[in-house]
N, C-alpha and C positions, 0 to 999 in steps of 0.2 A: 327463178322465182326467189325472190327476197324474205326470208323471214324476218317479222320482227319480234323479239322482246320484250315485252313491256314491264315497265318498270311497278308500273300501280293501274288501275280500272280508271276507266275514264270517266263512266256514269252516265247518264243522258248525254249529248251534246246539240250545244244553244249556238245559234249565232244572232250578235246582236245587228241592227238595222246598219249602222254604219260599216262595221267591218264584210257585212256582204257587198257592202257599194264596193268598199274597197278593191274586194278580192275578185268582184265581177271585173270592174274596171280595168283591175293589170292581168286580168287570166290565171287567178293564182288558185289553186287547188287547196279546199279546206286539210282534206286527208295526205298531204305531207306535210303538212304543220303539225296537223295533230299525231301523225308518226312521230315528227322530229320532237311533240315535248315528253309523248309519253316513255320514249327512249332517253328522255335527260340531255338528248341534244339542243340547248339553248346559248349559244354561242353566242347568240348578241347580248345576253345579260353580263352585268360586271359580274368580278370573282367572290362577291361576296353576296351576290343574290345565288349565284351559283353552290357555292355550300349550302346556303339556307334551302336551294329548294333538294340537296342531298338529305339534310337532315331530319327537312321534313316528308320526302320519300321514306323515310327508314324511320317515320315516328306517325305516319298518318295524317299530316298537316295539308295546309294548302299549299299548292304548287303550282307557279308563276312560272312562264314562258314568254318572250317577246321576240322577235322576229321584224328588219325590216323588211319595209315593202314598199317600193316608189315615193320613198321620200318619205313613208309613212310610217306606222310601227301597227301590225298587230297583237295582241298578248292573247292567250292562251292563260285562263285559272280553271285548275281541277279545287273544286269543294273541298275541305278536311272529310269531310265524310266520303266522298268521292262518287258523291251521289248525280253531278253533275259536273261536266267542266263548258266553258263557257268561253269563244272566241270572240273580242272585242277592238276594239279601239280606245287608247289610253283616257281618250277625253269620254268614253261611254262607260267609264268603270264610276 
C-alpha cells in the first residue's frame, strides 16, 4: 500500500466537461493526477512554473499542475483558498 503525502488540501474537486471527455477517451484515471499534483509532482511544467507553484504551496496561493495526455494536456488548479481544485483542459481555463 502506497502512502501518500500531501503537500496542501485539495478542497472540493470539479471536473470540467472537456477534461472528462479527455480522460474517458484515453482511460486515464482522475485520482493519479490528482496524487501526482497534490504531491508536487508536476514534471511536465517548466522550472519556473515549478518554483512558483513551491512557493505558493508554502504561502497559500494557487497551484497549477499540467500533465500530458494523448497529444493533449490536462491542468489541475487548487484555489489559493483551497477551497476547491479543479481538472480542466488549457482551452477551458
Amino acid at each position: 500500500m502506497n502512502i501518500i503525502k500531501a503537500s496542501f488540501q485539495l478542497g472540493a474537486v470539479v471536473t470540467a466537461p472537456g477534461a472528462k471527455r479527455l480522460m474517458e477517451e484515453f482511460g486515464l484515471d482522475p485520482t493519479h493526477y490528482l496524487a501526482r499534483h497534490v504531491t508536487g509532482d508536476s514534471r511536465d511544467l517548466s522550472e519556473d512554473d515549478k518554483k512558483e507553484n513551491d512557493f505558493s504551496v508554502s504561502r497559500n496561493l494557487r497551484i497549477l499542475s499540467a500533465y500530458g495526455a494523448g497529444g493533449r494536456k490536462l491542468w489541475i488548479i487548487t484555489e489559493e483558498d483551497h477551497s476547491a481544485t479543479t481538472i480542466l483542459c488549457p482551452d477551458e481555463y
